[in-house]
Every structure is written in structure tokens, then in C-alpha cells.
C-alpha positions as CSV (number, residue, x, y, z in Angstrom):
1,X,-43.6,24.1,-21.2
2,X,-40.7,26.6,-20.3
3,X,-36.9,25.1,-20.5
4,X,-35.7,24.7,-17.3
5,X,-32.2,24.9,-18.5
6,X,-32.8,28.7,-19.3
7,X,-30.3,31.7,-18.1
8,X,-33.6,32.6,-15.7
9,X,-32.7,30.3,-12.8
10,X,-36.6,30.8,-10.4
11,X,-35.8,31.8,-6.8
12,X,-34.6,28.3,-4.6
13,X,-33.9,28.8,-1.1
14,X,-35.9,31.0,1.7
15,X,-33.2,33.6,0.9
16,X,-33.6,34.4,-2.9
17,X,-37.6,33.9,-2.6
18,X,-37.0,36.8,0.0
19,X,-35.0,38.7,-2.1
20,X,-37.3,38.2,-5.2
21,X,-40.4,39.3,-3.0
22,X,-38.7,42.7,-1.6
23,X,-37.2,43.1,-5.4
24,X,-40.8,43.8,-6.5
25,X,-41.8,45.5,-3.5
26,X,-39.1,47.6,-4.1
27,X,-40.6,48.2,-8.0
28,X,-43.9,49.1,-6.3
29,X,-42.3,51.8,-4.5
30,X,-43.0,55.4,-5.5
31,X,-42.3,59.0,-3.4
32,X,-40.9,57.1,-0.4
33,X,-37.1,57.7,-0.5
34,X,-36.6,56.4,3.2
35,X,-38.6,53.3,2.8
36,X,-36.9,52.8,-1.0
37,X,-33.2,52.6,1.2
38,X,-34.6,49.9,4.2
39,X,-35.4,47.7,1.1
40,X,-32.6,48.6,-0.9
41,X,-30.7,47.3,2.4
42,X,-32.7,44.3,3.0
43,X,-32.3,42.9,-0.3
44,X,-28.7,43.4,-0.3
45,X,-28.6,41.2,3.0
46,X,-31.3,38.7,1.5
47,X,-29.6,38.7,-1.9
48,X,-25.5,38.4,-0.4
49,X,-25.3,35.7,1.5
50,X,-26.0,32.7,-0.5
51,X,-23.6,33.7,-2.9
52,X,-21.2,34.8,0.0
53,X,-21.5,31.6,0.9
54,X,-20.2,30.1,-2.3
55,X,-17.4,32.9,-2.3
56,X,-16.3,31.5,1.1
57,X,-16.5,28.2,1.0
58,X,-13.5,25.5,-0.3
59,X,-14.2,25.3,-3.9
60,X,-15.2,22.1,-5.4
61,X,-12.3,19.2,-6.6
62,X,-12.1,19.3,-10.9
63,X,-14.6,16.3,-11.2
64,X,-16.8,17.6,-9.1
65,X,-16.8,21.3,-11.4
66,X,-16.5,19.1,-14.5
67,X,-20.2,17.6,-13.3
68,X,-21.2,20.9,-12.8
69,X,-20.5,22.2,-15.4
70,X,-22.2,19.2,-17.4
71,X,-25.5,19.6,-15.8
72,X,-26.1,23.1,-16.4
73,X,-25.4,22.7,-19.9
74,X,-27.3,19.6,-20.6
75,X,-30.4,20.0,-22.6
76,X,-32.9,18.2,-20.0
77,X,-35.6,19.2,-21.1
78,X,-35.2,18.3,-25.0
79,X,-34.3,14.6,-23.7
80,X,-37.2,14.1,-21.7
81,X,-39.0,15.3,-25.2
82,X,-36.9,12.8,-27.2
83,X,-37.8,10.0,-24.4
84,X,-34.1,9.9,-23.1
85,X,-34.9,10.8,-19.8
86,X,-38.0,9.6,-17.9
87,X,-38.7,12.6,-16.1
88,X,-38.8,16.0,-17.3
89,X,-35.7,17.2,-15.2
90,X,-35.3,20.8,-13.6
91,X,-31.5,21.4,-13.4
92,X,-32.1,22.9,-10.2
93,X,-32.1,19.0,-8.8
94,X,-28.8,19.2,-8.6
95,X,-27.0,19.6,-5.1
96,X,-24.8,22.4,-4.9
97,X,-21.5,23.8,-4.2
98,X,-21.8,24.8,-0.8
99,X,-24.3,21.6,0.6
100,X,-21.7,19.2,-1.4
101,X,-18.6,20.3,0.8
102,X,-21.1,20.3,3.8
103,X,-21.7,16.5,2.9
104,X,-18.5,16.1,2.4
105,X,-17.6,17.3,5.8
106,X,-20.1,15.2,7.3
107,X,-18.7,12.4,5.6
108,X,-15.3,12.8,7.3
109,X,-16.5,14.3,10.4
110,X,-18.1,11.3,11.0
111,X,-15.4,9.2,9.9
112,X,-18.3,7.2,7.6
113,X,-17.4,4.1,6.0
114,X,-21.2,2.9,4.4
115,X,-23.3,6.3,2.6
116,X,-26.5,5.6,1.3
117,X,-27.6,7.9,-0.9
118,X,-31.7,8.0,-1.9
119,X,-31.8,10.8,-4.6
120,X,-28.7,10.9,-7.1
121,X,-30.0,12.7,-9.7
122,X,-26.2,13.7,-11.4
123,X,-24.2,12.3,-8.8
124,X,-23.1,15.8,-7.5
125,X,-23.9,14.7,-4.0
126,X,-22.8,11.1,-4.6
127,X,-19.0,12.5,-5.4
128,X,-18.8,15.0,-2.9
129,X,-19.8,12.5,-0.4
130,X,-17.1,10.1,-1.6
131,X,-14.4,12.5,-1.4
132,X,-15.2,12.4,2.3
133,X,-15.0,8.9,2.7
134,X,-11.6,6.9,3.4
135,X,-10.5,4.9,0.5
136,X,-12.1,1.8,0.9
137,X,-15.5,3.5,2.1
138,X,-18.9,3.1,-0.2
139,X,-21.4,5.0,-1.4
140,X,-24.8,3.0,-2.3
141,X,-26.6,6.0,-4.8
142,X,-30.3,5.2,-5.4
143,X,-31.6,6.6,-8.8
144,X,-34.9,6.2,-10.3
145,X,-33.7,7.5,-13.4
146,X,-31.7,4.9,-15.9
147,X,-30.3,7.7,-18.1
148,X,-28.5,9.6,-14.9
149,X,-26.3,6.5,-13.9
150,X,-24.8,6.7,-16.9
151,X,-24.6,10.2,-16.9
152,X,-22.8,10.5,-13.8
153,X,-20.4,7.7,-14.4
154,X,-18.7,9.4,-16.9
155,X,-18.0,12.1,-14.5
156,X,-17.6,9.9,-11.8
157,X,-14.8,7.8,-14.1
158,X,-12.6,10.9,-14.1
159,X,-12.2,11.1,-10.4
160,X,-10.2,8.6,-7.8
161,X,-13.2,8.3,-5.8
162,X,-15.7,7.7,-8.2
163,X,-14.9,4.0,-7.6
164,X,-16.8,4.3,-4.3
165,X,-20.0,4.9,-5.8
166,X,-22.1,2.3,-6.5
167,X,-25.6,3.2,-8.0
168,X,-29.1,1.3,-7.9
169,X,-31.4,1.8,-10.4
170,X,-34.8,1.6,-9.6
171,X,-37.6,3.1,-7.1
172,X,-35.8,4.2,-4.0
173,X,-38.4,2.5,-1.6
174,X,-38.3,-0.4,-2.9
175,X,-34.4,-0.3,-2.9
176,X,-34.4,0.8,0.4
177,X,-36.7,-1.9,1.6
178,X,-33.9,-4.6,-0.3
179,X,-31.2,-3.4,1.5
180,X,-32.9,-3.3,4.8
181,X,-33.7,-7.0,4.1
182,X,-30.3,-7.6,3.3
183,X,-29.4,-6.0,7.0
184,X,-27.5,-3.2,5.5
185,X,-26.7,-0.6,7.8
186,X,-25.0,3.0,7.0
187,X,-22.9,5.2,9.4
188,X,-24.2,8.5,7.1
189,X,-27.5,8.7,4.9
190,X,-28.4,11.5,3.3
191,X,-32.0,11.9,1.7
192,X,-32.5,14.5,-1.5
193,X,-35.4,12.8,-3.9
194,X,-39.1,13.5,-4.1
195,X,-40.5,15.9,-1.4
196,X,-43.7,13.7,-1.1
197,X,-41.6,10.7,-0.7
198,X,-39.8,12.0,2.3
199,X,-41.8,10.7,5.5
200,X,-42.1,7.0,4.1
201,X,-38.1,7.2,3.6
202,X,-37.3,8.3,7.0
203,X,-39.9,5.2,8.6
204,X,-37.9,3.0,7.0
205,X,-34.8,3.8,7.9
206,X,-35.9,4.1,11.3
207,X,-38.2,1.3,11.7
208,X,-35.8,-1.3,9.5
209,X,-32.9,0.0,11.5
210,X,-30.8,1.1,8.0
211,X,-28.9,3.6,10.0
212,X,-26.2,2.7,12.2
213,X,-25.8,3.3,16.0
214,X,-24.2,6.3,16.0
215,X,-25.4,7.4,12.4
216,X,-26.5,10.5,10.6
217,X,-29.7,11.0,8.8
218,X,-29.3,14.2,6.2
219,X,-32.3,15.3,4.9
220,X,-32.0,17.9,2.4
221,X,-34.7,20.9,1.2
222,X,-36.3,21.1,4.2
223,X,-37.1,24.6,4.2
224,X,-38.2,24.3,1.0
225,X,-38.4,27.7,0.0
226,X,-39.4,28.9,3.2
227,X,-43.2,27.3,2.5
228,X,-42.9,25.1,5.6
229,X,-43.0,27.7,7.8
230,X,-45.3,30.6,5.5
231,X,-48.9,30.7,5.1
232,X,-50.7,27.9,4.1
233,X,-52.1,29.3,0.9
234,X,-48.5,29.7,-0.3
235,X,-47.9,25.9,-0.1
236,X,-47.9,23.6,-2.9
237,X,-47.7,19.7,-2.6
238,X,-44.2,19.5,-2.1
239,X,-44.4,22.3,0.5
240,X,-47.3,20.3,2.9
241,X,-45.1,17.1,2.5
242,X,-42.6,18.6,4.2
243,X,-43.9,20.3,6.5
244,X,-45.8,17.0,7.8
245,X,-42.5,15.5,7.3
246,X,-40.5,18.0,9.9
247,X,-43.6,17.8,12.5
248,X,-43.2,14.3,12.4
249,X,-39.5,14.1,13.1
250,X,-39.8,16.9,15.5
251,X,-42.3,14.2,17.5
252,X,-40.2,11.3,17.4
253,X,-39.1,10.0,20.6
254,X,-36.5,7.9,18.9
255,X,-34.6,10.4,17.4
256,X,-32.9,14.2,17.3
257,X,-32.7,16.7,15.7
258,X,-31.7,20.0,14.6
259,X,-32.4,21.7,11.1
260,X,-29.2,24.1,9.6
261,X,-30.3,26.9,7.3
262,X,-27.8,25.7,4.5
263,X,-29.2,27.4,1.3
264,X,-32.6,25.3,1.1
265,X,-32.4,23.7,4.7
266,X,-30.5,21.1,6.0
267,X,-32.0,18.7,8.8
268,X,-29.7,16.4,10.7
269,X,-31.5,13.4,12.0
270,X,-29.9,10.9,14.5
271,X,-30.5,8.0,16.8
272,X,-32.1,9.5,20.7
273,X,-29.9,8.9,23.3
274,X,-32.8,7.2,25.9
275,X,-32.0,8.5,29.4
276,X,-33.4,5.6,31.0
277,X,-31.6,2.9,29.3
278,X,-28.2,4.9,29.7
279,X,-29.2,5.0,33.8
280,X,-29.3,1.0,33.6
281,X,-25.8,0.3,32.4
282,X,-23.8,-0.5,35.9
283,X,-20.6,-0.7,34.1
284,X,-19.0,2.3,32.3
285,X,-15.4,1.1,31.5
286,X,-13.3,1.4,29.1
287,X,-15.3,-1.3,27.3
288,X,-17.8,0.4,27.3
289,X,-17.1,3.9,26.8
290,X,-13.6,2.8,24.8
291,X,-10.1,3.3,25.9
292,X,-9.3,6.5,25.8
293,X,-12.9,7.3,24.4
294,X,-11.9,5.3,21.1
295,X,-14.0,2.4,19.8
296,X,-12.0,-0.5,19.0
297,X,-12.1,0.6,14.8
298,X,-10.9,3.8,15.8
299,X,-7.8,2.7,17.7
300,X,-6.7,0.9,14.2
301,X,-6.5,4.2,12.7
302,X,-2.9,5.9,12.2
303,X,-4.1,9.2,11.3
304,X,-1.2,11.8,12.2
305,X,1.6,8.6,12.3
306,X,4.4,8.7,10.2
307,X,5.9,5.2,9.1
308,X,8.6,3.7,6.9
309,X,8.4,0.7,5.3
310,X,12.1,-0.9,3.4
311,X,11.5,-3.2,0.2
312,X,8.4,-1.2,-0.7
313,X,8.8,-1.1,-4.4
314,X,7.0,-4.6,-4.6
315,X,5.4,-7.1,-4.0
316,X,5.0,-7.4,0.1
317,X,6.2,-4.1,1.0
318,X,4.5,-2.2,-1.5
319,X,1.2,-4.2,-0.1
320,X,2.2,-3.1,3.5
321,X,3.1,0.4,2.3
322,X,-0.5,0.9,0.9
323,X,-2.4,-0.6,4.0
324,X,-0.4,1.8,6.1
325,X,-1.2,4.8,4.2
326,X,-5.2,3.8,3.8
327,X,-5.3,3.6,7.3
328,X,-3.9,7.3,7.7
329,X,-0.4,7.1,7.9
330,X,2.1,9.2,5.7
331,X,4.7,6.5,4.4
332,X,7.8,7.1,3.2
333,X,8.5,4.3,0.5
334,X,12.3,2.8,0.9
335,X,13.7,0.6,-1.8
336,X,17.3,-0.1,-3.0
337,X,16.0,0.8,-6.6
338,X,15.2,4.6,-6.5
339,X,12.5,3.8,-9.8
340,X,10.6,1.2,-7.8
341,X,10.5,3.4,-4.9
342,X,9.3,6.1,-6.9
343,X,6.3,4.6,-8.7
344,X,5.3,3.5,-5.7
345,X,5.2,7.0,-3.6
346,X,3.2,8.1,-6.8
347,X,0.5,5.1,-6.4
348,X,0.5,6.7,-2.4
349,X,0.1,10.1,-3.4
350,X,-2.5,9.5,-6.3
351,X,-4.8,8.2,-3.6
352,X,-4.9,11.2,-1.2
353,X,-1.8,9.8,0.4
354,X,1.5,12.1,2.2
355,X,4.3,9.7,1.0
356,X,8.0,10.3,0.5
357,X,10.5,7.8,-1.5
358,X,13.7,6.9,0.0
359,X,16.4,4.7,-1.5
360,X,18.7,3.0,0.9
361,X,21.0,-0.1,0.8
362,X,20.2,-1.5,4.2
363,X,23.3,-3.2,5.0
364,X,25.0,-0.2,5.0
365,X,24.7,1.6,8.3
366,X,25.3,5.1,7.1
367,X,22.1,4.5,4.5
368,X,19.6,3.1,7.4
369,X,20.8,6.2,9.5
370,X,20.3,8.8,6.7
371,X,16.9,6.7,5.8
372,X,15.7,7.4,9.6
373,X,17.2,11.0,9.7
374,X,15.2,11.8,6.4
375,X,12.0,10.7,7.6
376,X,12.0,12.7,11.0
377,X,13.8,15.6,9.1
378,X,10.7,15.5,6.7
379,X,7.6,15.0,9.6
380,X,9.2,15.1,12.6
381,X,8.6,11.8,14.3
382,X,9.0,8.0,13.5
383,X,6.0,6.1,14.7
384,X,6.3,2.7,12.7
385,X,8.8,1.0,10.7
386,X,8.4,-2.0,9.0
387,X,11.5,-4.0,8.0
388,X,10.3,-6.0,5.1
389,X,13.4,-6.0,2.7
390,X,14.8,-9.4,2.2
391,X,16.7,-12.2,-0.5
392,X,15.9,-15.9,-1.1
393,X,19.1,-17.5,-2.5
394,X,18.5,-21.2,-3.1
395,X,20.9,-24.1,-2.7
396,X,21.8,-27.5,-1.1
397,X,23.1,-26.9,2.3
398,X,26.9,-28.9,1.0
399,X,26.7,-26.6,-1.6
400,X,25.7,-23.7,0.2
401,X,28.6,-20.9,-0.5
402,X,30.3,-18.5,1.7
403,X,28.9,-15.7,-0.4
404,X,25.4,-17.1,-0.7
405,X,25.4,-17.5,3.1
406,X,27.1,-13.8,3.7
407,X,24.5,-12.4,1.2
408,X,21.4,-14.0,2.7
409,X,22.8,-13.1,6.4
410,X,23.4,-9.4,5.8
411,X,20.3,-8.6,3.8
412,X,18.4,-10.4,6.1
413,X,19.2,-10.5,9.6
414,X,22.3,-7.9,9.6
415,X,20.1,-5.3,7.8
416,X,17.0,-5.3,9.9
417,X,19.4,-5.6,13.1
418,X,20.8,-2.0,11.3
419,X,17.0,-0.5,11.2
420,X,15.9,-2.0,14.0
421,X,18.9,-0.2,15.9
422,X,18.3,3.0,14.2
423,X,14.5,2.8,14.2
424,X,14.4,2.1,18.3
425,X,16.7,4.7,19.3
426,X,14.4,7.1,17.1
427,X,11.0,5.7,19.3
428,X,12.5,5.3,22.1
429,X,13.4,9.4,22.1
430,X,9.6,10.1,21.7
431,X,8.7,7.2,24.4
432,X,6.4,5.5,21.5
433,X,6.9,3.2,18.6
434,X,6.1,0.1,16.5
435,X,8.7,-2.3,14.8
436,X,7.7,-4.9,12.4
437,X,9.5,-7.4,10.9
438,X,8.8,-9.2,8.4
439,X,10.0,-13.0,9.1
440,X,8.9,-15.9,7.1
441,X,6.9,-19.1,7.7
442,X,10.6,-20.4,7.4
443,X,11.5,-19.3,10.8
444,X,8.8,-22.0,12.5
445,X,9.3,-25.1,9.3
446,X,11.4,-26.2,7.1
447,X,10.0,-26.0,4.0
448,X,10.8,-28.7,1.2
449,X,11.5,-29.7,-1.2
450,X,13.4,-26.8,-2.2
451,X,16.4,-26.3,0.0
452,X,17.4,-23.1,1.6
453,X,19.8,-23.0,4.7
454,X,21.0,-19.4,4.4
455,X,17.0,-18.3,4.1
456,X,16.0,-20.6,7.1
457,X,18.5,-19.8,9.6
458,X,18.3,-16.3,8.6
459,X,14.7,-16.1,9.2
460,X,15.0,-17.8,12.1
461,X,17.7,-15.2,13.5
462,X,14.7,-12.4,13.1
463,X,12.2,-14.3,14.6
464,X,14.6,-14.1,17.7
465,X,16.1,-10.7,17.0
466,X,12.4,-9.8,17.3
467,X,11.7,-11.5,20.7
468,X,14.7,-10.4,22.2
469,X,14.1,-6.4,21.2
470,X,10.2,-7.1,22.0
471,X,11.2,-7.4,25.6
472,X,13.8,-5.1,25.7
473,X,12.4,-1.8,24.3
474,X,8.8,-2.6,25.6
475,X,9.3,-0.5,28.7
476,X,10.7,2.6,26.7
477,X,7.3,2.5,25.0
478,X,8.4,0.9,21.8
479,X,7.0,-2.9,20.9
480,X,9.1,-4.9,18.2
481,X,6.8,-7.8,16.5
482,X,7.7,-10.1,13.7
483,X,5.1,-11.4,10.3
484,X,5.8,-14.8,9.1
485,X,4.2,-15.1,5.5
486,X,3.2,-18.4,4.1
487,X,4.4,-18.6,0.2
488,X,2.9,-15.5,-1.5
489,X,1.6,-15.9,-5.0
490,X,3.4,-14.2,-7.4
491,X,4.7,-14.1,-11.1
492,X,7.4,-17.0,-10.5
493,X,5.2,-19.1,-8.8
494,X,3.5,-19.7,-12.2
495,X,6.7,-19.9,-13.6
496,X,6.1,-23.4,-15.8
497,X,9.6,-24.7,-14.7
498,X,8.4,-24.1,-10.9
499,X,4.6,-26.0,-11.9
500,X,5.8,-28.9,-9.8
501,X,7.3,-27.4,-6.8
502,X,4.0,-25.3,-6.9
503,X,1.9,-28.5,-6.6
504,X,3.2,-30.3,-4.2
505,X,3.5,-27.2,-2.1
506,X,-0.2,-26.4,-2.8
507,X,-0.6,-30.3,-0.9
508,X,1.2,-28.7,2.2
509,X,-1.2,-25.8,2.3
510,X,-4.6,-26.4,4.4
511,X,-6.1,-23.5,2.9
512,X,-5.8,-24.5,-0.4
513,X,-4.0,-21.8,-2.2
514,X,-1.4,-19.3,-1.9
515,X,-1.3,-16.2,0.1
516,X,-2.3,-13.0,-1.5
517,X,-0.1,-9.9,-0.7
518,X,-3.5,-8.6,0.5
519,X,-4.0,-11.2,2.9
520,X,-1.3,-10.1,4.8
521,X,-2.1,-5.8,5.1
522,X,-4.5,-6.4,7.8
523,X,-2.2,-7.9,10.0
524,X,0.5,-5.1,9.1
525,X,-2.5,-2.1,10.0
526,X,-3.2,-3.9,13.5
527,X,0.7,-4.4,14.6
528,X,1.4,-0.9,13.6
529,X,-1.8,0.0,15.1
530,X,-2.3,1.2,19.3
531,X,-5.2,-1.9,19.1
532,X,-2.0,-4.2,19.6
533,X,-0.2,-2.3,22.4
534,X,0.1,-4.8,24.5
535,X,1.6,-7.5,22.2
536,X,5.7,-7.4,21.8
537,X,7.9,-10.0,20.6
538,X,5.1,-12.0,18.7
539,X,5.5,-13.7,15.6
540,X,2.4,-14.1,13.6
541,X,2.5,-16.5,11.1
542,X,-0.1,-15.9,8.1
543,X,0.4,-19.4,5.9
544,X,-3.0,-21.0,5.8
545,X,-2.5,-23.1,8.1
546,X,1.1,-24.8,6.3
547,X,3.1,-25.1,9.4
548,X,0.7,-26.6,11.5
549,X,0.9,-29.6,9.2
């Protein structure tokens, strides 16, 4: 049995089978100059353009060359000898260059948030596909093979998306059939395992509904060395399967089609549009078609928005700072410690994020203005500004002092008056704009045990600053809305001198436990977001349920 790792790579795609063919034609050739040049030129054309195409195309991300590179030099066929591997592997399996930055196109052309994946083999096409999704998008990756999962992981370890991928081990029909049990659905699936395989895969993901309205079926090697569509003698078993295979999607009713002549053929597969049903629909509003032609998901995006979050080198700004930037927007981290501010805008920016750090005192009006200034100077426009920066200074209201009181009052309340100010006279410019405060559950209750004038009352003063902005600015196109967190579980919470504040405040709490910093980044994506347009001057408090007792 031949190596299939060998420097003689056979002919893959229509294109180098054709070349191969008129390269021994071309041997055959004796006495006929003018024939010899037509097939000189015909195998230059047949021969060029699959490796134009890898000339031409974006080259592939280091983890993705890395895995490359690690296939082609991996001794398949001695493992399968040495029972490592299952299956005696050709290293032609793998997807390449150019179809992985076409899957990772689709990916992101389709704005895909679920991949299924039946056919991993290395995970070449399970990493490209990845790189195409958002950051908290998923890739299921079914693999026969129990040697490849942990062959790719290791490749898939090195790169920030490989923690999208999750892979099943096992027969990919009867995975398949699991998660259409389950009621999984997936906005992109692309198919690239056994040939003869191909048909049943496609009926169930039909039939069992696994891809979603609006979904893309990928179904790769469909050409398959241009057998489907040459003589019949020339067609092995994988060759029939797949031509049954494309006559059978081509006669679907319930879907469309169209096949792309990427290297080995590419066929896209998606739901049929039924003309009839579409004639029924009485109503098409903005309900149904979206506003603006967005769906309701798409209208949370902030792709091309540029925020500005202050107190983002922890805790809840940092949170809010993340959420913004997974949901597209560029953030430009502010924090009165330049070092916190920093290794934040470097979390950002290691996760395919545009960020900028910033570090301004925000009681200090020339700082907020040069804050605002920076951020348009750097992207031109301010869309959303979140106003998160705050103190908590404890004490007994008789012993409250005036600096305590002055403290909490111009971190608090005077500095997101300053950003407010500077951040609305930004938006209102552009005619568009989103504020948020961040408040406190302090601003609706007073909390207790622990006693905190300065922190209430200051709270309170945003919640109204808030309101009264909310209604102001709301016809200049900019909406000002306020977040009241419950407590938020953090280091000092578990302090052991805290232990039995925590408890009894636990008691107050319907939910039973403490807020997360998470637990508060969708609300932050949906104020910033067009999907609450219409909503100014709101508070919304996120305390599990403490101040409704």
C-alpha cells in the first residue's frame, strides 16, 4: 500500500485531473508542432488557476498554517499501521487554503452563531469556520476518528478561537440524529466526510429540520474530480454517490441551490422560498420583514459604533467594556489608573477587538473633555458612553464628613453630570447617541445594615440626572438611561470580616445569590443597542428581585 503522505500528491480537483490528462496527451505528441502549442496552452490554463487561486486569496491566520503544516507532515499512514488511527488516512482529507477562507467568509457573511460541522478530519475546516464566527459563536465538529480530536486540539489550543470548537466523537449519523433529537438547529452546516454518506446526511438535516430558517447547507467535493459529470466508466463508488447525491438536491422542492467550482466543488444548499405560502402572508410590516429590514438579533448588534466606557479597568466596567466590544463595538477603555486601563484594552484587542485606553480623572472637566476629544479624534464619532465610574465611602449619617460627602458627590453625581455634558453635546452634533449610567439599586432602597448617605443620595441624584437628560436630549436623537445593580459579588464580599453583612444580605435577596458582573452585560448591549430606541430616562434595576422586598 503506497504512502499517502508522499511528495506525489494524485490529481484532486476537475482542474489538475485536466491538467494531468492533457500532460500525457501532450507526451503522446510527436511531429505536430501546432497541436504541441494548443496543449502546451491548455495545460497552462488547467494547471494555473488553482494555484492562482491560493496566490490570491487572504492567507491563512498562524494556527491555521501551523495545522497545515502538521498534517502534511504527519506519518498517517504508519499510524494507521501501528493502530493509532482507525482509518488509513489520505492527507488529501484535509480542507484547504482557499475553501477554508471561503468557509470562513460564509461564516461571517452569514453572521452564523451555531456551525455544525459533519467531517473534521484535522480541524482545518473546524478553525477556519470559527474564525468567522463572533466570539461567543460555536462550532459542533463531528469526527469519527478518536485520534483526530486530539490531534486538532492541540492546534486548536494555540488559537483564540479554538475555544469555539466543540468536537463529537463518534459516527456522524448517529450524532447527527442526537442532536436533531435534542432540537438543535444551526444557522451554517457544512458537510465534508464520506462521499457515500452524503445523501442520508443532507435527509436528515432536512427532514429533522437541523438547519435553521434562513441557514446554509455547504457541501463540499461535489465535483469530485469531475466524475459526476464524465463518463460513467470513469466513476468509482464515491463518484456515483455523488452524483445521485447532486440529482437529488437538484429535485428537491424544499430547497436551492447553486454549486461554485471552488477547487473540488462547492454546493450551497438552503431552505426554498415557497411562492405560495409567501402570497398568503396579508401583513408585510416591519414585523415581519424587520425595521429597517433587520431582525430583532440584528438591531442588538453595534458593528461600526464606537463607545466609551469610564471605570473600565474592573470589575463592572470592565464587564460592560467586553459586552460592548463582542457585540461589535470599538471601545475605548477609561480608567483613572492608566495600568488597569491598559490591561484591559489588551484583553479587548486579544479577542479581535478595536479598543483604545484612556485615563481620565472625571471630576476634572478638562479630562472628560480631552477623554471625548480623543475618542472622536481617534474614530470619528461617539455613539455610546457608559458612565460607570463610581466610590462607596461608608459611614453613619452623624458621622458622615464633609469630605466623605464632597468625595462621594463629585465622583459620583458631579462626574457623570461632566460626561454626560460632554458626551451629549458630542451626539447631539451627529443627531444620534446612547448614554448610560450606571446607578445603583441604592437609588430605589435603602440598603441596611450598612449605612451609606453620601452613596444613597448620590445614586439617587443619577437616577434623576438620568430622567431629566432622558427627556431633554431625546428629540436631538440622543436617549440617556440609567443601570441599577443589585450587590455584585466580588473579592470583598467574601471578605471574612464582611461574612455577616454578606448573610443577612443574601436573606434580602429573592434570587438567592449575588449578581454576577455578567449578569449585568446583556442589559448594557441592549441600552447601547438601536433595539431600545424608544426607551429614555429608564432605570433598570438588575438585583434579583432585592428591592421589591
Amino acid at each position: 500500500m503506497s504512502n499517502p503522505c508522499s511528495s506525489v500528491v494524485p490529481p484532486d480537483t476537475p482542474l489538475e485531473v485536466l491538467a494531468d490528462v492533457l500532460k500525457k496527451a501532450e507526451a503522446l505528441i510527436t511531429g505536430n508542432d501546432e497541436v504541441k502549442i494548443l496543449l502546451k496552452k491548455a495545460i497552462q490554463i488547467a494547471s494555473g488557476l488553482d494555484e492562482y487561486l491560493e496566490k490570491t486569496t487572504t492567507q491563512p491566520s498562524p494556527a491555521l498554517q501551523e495545522l497545515w503544516t502538521r498534517t502534511r507532515s504527519e506519518r498517517w499512514h504508519e499510524n494507521y499501521e501501528k493502530g493509532i488511527t482507525l482509518f488509513d488516512l489520505p492527507v488529501t482529507c484535509i480542507t484547504g487554503h482557499v475553501e477554508g477562507q471561503v468557509l470562513r467568509f460564509f461564516a461571517r457573511m452569514a453572521k452564523a452563531q451555531r456551525v455544525l460541522e459533519i467531517g473534521m478530519f484535522t480541524g482545518y475546516g473546524a478553525l477556519s469556520l470559527a474564525e468567522g464566527l463572533p466570539l461567543d459563536g460555536t462550532v459542533v465538529a463531528c469526527e469519527i476518528e478518536p485520534y483526530l480530536e486530539k490531534f486538532a486540539r492541540l492546534s486548536f489550543d494555540k488559537s483564540p478561537h479554538g475555544k469555539k470548537i466543540k468536537v463529537e466523537v463518534g459516527g456522524a449519523q448517529e450524532t447527527i440524529n442526537q442532536l436533531a433529537n435534542e432540537r438543535q438547529q444551526y444557522d451554517l452546516i457544512f458537510i465534508d466526510a464520506d462521499k457515500t454518506g452524503y445523501l442520508e446526511y443532507y435527509k436528515t438535516i432536512i427532514d429533522r429540520k437541523l438547519l435553521a430558517p434562513g441557514g446554509t447547507l455547504v457541501v463540499d467535493n461535489v465535483l469530485f474530480k469531475g466524475q459526476v459529470y464524465g463518463s460513467e466508466e470513469d466513476m468509482n463508488e464515491n463518484g456515483k454517490a455523488l452524483k445521485e447525491f447532486n440529482q437529488f438536491v437538484a429535485s428537491d422542492p424544499r430547497t436551492e441551490q447553486v454549486l461554485l467550482p471552488v477547487r473540488d466543488g462547492m454546493l450551497l444548499i438552503q431552505h426554498a422560498d415557497s411562492a405560495e405560502e409567501v402570497e398568503k402572508v396579508e401583513t408585510k410590516d416591519d414585523v415581519y420583514s424587520g425595521l429597517n429590514g433587520k431582525s430583532v438579533m440584528q438591531r442588538l448588534r453595534l458593528d461600526g459604533k464606537t463607545a466609551l466606557v469610564t471605570g473600565a479597568g474592573q470589575g463592572i466596567g470592565r464587564a460592560f467594556a467586553h459586552a460592548l466590544g463582542e457585540a461589535g463595538a470599538q471601545v475605548a477603555v477609561v480608567d483613572i489608573d492608566t495600568l488597569r486601563a491598559d490591561r484591559v484594552r489588551r484583553e479587548l484587542i486579544s479577542k479581535g477587538i478595536k479598543a483604545i485606553s484612556i485615563q481620565a480623572d472625571i471630576t476634572n472637566k478638562e479630562d472628560v473633555d480631552r477623554m471625548v476629544d480623543q475618542v472622536i479624534s481617534e474614530w470619528g464619532a461617539l455613539h455610546i458612553a457608559c458612565n460607570n465610574a463610581g466610590v462607596n465611602l461608608n459611614s453613619a449619617s452623624k458621622d458622615t464628613t464633609l469630605e466623605e460627602w464632597d468625595r462621594t458627590m463629585n465622583v459620583n453625581l458631579r462626574g457623570v453630570f461632566l460626561c454626560c455634558q460632554a458626551e451629549g453635546r458630542a451626539m447631539m452634533k451627529q443627531g444620534y447617541g446612547k448614554i448610560i449610567n450606571t446607578a445603583s439599586m441604592s437609588s430605589l432602597i435603602v440598603p441596611h445594615p450598612q449605612k451609606q448617605l453620601s452613596y444613597n443620595t448620590s445614586k439617587a441624584g443619577v437616577v434623576k440626572l438620568t430622567q431629566t437628560l432622558g427627556t431633554e436630549w431625546i428629540d436631538r436623537g440622543v436617549r440617556v438611561n440609567a443601570i441599577s445593580p443589585g450587590i455584585v459579588d466580588t473579592p470583598l464580599i467574601h471578605n471574612e470580616a464582611l461574612k455577616p453583612l454578606s448573610e443577612l444580605w443574601l436573606k434580602d435577596i429573592p434570587a438567592g445569590r449575588f449578581a454576577e458582573v455578567t449578569d449585568l452585560q446583556g442589559a448594557i448591549v441592549f441600552l447601547a443597542s438601536e433595539a431600545s430606541d424608544y426607551m429614555t430616562g429608564h432605570n433598570l434595576a438588575i438585583e434579583g428581585g432585592q428591592s421589591l422586598w
